[in-house]
Backbone as CSV, one residue per row, in Angstrom:
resi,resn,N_x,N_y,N_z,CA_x,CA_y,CA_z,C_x,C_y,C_z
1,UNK,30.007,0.376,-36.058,30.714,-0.160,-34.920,29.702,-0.737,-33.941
2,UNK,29.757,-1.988,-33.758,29.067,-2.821,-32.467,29.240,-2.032,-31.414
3,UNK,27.564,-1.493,-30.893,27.826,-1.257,-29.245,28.123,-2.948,-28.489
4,UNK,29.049,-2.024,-26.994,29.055,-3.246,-25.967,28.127,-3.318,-25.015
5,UNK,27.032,-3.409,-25.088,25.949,-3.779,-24.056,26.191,-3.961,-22.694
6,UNK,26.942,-4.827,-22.601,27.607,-5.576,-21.224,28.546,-4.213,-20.657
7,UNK,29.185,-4.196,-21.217,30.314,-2.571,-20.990,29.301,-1.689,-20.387
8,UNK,28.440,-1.055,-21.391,27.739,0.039,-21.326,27.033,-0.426,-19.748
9,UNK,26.229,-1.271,-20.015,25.698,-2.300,-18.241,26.367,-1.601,-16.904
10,UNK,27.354,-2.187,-17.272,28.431,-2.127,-16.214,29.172,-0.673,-15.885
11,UNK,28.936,0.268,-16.828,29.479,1.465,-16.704,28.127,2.281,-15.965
12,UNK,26.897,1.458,-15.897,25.620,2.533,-15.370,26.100,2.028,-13.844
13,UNK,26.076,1.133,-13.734,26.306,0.815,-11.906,26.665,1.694,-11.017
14,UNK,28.317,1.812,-11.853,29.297,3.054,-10.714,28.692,4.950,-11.673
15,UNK,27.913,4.618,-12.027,27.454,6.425,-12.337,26.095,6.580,-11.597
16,UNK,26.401,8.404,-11.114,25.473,8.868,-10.190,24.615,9.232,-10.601
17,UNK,23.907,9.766,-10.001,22.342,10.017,-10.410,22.436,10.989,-11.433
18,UNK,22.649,11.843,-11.351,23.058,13.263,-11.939,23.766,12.715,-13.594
19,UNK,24.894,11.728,-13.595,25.595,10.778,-14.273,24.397,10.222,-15.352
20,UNK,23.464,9.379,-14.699,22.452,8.571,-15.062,20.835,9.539,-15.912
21,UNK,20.997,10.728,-14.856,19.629,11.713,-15.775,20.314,11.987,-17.053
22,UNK,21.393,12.404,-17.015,22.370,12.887,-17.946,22.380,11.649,-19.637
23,UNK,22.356,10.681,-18.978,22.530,9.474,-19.932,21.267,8.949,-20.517
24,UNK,20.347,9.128,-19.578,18.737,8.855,-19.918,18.366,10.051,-21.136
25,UNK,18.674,11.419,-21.272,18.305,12.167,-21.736,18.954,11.599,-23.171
26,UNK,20.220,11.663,-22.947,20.901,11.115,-24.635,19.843,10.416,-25.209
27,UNK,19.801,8.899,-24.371,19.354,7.666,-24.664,17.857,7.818,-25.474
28,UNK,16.933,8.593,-24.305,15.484,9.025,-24.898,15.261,10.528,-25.421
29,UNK,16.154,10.797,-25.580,16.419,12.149,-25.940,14.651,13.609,-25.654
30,UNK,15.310,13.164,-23.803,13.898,13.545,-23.450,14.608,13.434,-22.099
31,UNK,14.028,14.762,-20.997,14.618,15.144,-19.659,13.699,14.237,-18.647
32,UNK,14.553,13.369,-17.611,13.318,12.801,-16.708,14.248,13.690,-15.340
33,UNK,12.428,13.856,-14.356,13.022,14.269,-13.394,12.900,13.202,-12.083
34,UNK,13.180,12.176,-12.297,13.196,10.652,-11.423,14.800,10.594,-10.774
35,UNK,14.766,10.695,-9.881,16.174,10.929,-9.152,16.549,9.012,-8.398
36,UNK,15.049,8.296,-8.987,15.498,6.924,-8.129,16.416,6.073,-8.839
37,UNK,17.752,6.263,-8.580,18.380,5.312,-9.503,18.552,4.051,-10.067
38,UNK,18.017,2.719,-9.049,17.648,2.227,-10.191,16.759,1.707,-11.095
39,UNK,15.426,2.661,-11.024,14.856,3.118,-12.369,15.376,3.250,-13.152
40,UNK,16.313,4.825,-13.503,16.792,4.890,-14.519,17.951,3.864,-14.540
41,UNK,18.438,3.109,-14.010,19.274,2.183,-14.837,18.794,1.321,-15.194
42,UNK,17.778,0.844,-15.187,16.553,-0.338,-15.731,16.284,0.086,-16.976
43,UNK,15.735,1.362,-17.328,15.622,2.274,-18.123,16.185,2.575,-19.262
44,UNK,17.499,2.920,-18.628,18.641,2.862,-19.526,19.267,1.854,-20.646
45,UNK,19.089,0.946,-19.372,19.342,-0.712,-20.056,18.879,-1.372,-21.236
46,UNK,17.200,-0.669,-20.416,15.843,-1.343,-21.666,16.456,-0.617,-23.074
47,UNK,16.521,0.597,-23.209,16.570,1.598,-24.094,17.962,1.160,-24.962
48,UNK,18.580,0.664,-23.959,19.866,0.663,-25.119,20.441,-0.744,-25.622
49,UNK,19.629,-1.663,-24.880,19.511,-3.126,-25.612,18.713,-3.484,-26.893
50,UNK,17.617,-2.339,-26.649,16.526,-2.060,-27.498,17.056,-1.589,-28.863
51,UNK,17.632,-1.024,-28.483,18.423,0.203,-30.149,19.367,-0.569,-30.396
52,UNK,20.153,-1.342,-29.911,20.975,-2.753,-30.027,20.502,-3.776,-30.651
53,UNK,19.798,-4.160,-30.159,19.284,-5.585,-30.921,17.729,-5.364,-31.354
54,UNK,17.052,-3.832,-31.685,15.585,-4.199,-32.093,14.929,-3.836,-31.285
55,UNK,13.916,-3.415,-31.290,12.400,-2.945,-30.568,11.787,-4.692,-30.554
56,UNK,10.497,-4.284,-29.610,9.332,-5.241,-29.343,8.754,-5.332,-31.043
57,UNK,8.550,-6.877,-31.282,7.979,-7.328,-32.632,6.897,-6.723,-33.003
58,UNK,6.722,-6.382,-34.499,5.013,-5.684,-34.611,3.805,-6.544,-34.097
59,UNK,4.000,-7.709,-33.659,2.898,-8.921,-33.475,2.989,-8.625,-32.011
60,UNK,4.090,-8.188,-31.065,4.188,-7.599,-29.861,3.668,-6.088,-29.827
61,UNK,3.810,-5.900,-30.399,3.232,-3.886,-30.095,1.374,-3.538,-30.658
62,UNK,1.173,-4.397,-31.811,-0.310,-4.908,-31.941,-0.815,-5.582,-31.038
63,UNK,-0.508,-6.681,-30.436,-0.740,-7.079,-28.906,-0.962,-6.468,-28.010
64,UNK,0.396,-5.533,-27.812,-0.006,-4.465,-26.479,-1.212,-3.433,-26.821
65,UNK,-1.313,-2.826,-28.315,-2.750,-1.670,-28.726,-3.947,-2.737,-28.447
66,UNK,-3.641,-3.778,-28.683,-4.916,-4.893,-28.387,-5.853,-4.285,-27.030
67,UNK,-4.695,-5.160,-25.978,-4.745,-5.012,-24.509,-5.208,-3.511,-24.429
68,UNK,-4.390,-2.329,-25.087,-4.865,-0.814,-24.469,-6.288,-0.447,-24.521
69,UNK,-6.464,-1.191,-25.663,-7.684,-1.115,-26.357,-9.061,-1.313,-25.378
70,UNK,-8.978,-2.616,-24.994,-9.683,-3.314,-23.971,-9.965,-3.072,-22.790
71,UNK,-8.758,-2.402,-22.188,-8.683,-1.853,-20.839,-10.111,-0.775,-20.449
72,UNK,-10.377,-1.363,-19.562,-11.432,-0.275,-18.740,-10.639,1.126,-18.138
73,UNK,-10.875,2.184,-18.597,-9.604,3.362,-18.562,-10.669,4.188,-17.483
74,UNK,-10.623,4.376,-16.317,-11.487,5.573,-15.745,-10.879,6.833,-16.121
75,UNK,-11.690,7.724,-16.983,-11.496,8.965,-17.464,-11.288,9.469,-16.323
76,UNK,-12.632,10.036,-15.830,-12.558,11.021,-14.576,-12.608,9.925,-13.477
77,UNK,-12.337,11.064,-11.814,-12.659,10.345,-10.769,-14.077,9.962,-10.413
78,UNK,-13.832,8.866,-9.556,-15.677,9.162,-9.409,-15.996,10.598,-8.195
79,UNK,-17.425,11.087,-8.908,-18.083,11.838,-8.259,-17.524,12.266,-6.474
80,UNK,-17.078,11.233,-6.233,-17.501,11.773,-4.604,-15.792,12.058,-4.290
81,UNK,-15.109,11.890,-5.463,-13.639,12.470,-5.539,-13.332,13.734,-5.873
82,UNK,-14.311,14.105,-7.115,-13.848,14.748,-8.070,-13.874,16.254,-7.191
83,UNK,-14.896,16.618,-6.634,-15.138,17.533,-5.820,-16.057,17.328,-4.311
84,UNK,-14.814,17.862,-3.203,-15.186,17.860,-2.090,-16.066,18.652,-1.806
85,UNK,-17.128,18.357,-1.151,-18.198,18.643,-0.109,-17.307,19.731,1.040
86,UNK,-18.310,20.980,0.595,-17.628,22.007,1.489,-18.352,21.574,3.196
87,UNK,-19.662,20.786,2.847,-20.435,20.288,3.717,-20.185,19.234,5.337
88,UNK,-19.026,18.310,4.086,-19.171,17.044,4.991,-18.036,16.934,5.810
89,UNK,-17.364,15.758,6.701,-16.322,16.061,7.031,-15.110,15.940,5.434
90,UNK,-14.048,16.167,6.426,-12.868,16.296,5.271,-12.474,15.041,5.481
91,UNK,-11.729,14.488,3.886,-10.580,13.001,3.719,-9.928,12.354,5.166
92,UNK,-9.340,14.037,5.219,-8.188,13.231,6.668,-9.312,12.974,7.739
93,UNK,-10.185,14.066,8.090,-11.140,13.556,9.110,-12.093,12.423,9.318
94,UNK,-12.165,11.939,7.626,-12.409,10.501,7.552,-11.949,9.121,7.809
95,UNK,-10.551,9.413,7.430,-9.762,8.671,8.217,-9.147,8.420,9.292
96,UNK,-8.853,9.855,10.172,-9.342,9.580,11.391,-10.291,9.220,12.016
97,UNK,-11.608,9.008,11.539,-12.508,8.496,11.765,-12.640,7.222,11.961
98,UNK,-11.607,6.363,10.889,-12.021,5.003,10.807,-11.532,4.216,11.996
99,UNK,-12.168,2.637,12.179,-11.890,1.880,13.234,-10.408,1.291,13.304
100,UNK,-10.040,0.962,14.151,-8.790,0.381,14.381,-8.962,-1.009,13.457
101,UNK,-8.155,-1.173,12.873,-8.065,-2.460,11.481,-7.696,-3.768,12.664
102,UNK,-7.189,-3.681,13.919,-6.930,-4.931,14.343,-8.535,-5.344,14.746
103,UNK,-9.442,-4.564,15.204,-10.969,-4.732,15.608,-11.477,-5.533,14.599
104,UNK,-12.350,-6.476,15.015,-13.464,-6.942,14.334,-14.782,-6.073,14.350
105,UNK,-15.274,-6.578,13.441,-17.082,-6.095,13.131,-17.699,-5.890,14.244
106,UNK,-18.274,-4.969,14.505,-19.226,-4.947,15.683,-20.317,-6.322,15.880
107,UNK,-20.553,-6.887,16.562,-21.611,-7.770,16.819,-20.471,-8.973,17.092
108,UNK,-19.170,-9.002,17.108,-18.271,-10.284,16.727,-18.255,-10.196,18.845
109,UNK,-18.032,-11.637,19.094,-17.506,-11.600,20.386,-16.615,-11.972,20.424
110,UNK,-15.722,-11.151,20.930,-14.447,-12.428,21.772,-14.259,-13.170,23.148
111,UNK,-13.568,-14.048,22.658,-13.158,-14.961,24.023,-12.301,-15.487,24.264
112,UNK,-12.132,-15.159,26.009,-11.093,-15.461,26.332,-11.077,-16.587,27.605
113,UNK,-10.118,-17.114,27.398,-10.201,-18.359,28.361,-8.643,-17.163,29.422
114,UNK,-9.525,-16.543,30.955,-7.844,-16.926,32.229,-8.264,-17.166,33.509
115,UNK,-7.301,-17.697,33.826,-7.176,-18.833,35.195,-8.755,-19.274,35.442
116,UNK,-8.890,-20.138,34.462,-10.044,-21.535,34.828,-11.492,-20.422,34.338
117,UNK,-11.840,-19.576,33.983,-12.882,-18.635,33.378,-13.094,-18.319,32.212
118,UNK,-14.089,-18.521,31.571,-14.219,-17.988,30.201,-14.838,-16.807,30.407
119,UNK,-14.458,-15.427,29.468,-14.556,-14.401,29.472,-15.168,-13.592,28.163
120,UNK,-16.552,-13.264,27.881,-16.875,-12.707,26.292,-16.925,-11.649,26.561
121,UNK,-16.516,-11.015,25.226,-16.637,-9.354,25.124,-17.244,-9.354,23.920
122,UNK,-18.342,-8.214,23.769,-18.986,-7.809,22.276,-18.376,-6.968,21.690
123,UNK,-18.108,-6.957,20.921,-17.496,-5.307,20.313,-19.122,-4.818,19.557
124,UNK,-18.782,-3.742,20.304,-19.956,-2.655,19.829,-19.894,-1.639,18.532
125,UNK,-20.602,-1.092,18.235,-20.067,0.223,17.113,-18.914,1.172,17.693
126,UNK,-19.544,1.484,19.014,-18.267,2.219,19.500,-17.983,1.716,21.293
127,UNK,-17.338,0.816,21.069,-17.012,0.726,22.663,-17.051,-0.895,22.575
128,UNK,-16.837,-1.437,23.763,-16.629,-3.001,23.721,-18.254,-2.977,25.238
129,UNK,-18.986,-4.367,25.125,-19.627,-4.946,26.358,-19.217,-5.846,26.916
130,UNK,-19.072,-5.944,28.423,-18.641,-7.438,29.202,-19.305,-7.438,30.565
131,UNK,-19.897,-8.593,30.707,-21.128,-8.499,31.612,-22.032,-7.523,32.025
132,UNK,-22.515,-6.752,30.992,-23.676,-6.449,31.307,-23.018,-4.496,31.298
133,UNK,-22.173,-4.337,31.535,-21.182,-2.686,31.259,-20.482,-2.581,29.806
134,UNK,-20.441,-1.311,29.476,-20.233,-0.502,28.523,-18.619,-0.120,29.007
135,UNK,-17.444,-0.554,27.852,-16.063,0.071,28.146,-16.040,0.643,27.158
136,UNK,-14.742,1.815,27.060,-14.868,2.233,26.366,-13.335,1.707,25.607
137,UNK,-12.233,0.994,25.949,-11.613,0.097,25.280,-11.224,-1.412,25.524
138,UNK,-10.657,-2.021,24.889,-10.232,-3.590,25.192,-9.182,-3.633,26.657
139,UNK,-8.736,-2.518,26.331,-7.510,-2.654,27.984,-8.414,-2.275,28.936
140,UNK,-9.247,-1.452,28.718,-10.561,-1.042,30.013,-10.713,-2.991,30.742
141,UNK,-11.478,-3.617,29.686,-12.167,-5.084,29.569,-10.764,-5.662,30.145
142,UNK,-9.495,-5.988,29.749,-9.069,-6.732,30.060,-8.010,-6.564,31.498
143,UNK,-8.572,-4.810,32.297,-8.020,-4.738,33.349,-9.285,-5.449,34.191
144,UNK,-10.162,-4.929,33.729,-11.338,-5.468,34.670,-11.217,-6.914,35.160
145,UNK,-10.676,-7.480,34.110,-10.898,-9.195,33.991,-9.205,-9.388,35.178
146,UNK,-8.318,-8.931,34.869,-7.158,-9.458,35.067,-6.850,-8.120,36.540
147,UNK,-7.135,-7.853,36.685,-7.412,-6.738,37.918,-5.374,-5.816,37.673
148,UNK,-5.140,-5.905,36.945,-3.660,-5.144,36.085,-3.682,-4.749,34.638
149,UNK,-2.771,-4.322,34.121,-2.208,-3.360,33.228,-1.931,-4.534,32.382
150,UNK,-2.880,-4.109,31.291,-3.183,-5.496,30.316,-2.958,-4.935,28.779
151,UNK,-2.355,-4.954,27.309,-2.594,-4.205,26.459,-4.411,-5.033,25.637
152,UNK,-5.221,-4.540,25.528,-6.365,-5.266,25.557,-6.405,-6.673,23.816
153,UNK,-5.590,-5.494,23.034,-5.571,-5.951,22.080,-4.407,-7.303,22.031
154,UNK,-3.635,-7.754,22.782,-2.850,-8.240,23.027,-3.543,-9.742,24.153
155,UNK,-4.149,-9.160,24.982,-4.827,-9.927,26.170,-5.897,-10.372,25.428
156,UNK,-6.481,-10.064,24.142,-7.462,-10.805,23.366,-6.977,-11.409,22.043
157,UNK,-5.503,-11.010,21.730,-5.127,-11.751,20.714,-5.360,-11.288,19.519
158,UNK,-5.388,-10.091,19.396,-6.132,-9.338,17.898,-4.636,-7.945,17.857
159,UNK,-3.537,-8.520,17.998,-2.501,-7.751,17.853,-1.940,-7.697,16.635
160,UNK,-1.983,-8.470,15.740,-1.958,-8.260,13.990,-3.114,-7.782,13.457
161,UNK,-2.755,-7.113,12.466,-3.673,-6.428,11.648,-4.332,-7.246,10.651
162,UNK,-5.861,-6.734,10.600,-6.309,-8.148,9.622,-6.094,-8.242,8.431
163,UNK,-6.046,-9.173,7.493,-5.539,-9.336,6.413,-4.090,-9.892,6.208
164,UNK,-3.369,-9.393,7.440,-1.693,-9.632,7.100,-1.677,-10.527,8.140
């Protein structure tokens, strides 16, 4: 008897998750514990179009051992993963550590052109310079300049994050 593909399709839509683990298990006759549904209806789909009309060609599945083959596979992590340093700081404290991503490189200046003045700031390793003083942020620099309540990163134009 012809399965209906399209039927079967259409019957995963309106079934729940619980519905769908239930059907995955038949299908791969194997328990997943993936509760995102539609994974398993992607899943499902693949699996039962597959047993329907045929698997991937042997010239397709020699292809893919090709590719596995080739792949650069990192066994282990590297070293400075694999085991933490009871020594150094910790992951999260590293990343709290890091610089604000809207900042540029230390040594970069910015500039700003207000009311008829051009205005440079250095960014430092830690802290910003503007004429000749040490702040310790961009809103410090850009109250100084604007004698009010400035967001610095905003008053210099570095309010997106870099890259995006």
């Amino acid at each position: 008897m012809p399965v209906n593909i399209e039927a079967e399709l259409a019957e995963l839509q309106d079934m729940t998750v619980t519905e769908l683990r239930r059907r995955y298990a038949e299908v791969f006759q194997e328990t997943t514990q993936s509760g995102n549904r539609t994974w398993l209806i992607k899943r499902i789909a693949w699996r039962l179009q597959a047993n329907a009309e045929g698997d991937l060609s042997e010239r397709a599945l020699n292809r893919a051992r090709e590719l596995a083959r080739d792949s650069d596979i990192r066994m282990k992590p590297p070293a400075a993963m694999a085991s933490p340093s009871s020594t150094g700081p910790s992951r999260r404290q590293q990343i709290a550590n890091l610089p604000d991503p809207r900042l540029p490189l230390p040594g970069t200046i910015l500039r700003r052109d207000y009311k008829g003045a051009t205005h440079r700031v250095t960014v430092l390793e830690s802290g910003f310079e503007y004429r000749g003083e040490s702040y310790a942020s961009l809103t410090a620099v850009a109250r100084e300049i604007t004698g009010s309540r400035w967001n610095g990163f905003l008053f210099f134009g570095l309010s997106k994050k870099r890259g995006g």
